[in-house]
Residue, then its C-alpha position, 0 to 999 in steps of 0.5 A: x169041300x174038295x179045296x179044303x179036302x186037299x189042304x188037307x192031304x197037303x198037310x196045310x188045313x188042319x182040324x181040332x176034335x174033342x172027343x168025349x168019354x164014349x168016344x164019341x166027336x162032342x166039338x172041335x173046328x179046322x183051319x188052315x195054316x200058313x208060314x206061322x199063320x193060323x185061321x180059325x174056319x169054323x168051329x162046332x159044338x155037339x156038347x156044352x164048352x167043347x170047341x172053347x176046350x178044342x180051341x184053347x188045346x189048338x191055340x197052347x200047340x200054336x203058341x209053343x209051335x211059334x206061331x206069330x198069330x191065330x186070325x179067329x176072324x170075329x172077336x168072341x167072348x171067348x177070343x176075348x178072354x183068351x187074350x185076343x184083340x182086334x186090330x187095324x187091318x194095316x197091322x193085321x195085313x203087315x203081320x200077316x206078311x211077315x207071319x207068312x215068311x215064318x217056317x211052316x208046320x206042315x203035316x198031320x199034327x198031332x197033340x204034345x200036350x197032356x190036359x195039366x199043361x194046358x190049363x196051366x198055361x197062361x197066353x201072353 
């Protein structure tokens, strides 16, 4: 926790929340970033479907931020239908290389997106 605790601090870890109507933290996760890699840690849900709105907010911001890929490590239902696919480690280890050369977005993230834009939005 202390690894991920400076991550943090670093601005290199990153977390997801949704909050619900009573301002209350419903579902969300964390990750950490590197070059224009993103992986998924962990993700939770206190309330039905809010780490699949959680993700999908995270994903939109990765995509527009340039980010070559989100590793989710285990291929989802959800994963799925967002348009992720599993691929051969050797491609995996080859985009990674390249990916991780790419510009970092360090630092606190913040949202640039209102709920419209991301659920108009279509991954490639």
């Amino acid at each position: 926790m202390h690894a991920y605790a400076e991550a943090f601090d670093a601005g290199i870890a990153h977390s997801f929340e949704v909050w619900n109507e009573k301002g209350e933290l419903a579902g969300g996760g964390y990750g950490v970033a590197i070059g224009g890699t993103f992986v998924t840690e962990s993700q939770f849900s206190h309330e039905p479907n809010t780490s699949k709105i959680g993700f999908t907010v995270l994903n939109w911001h990765l995509a527009h931020w340039g980010f070559a890929f989100n590793d989710g490590k285990v291929m989802t239902p959800t994963c799925h239908d967002m348009g992720f696919r599993d691929i051969p480690r050797s491609e995996f280890l080859a985009r990674l290389a390249q990916a991780e050369r790419r510009p970092a977005k360090n630092g606190r993230w913040q949202v640039e997106a209102d709920v419209a834009a991301v659920a108009d939005w279509q991954p490639r």
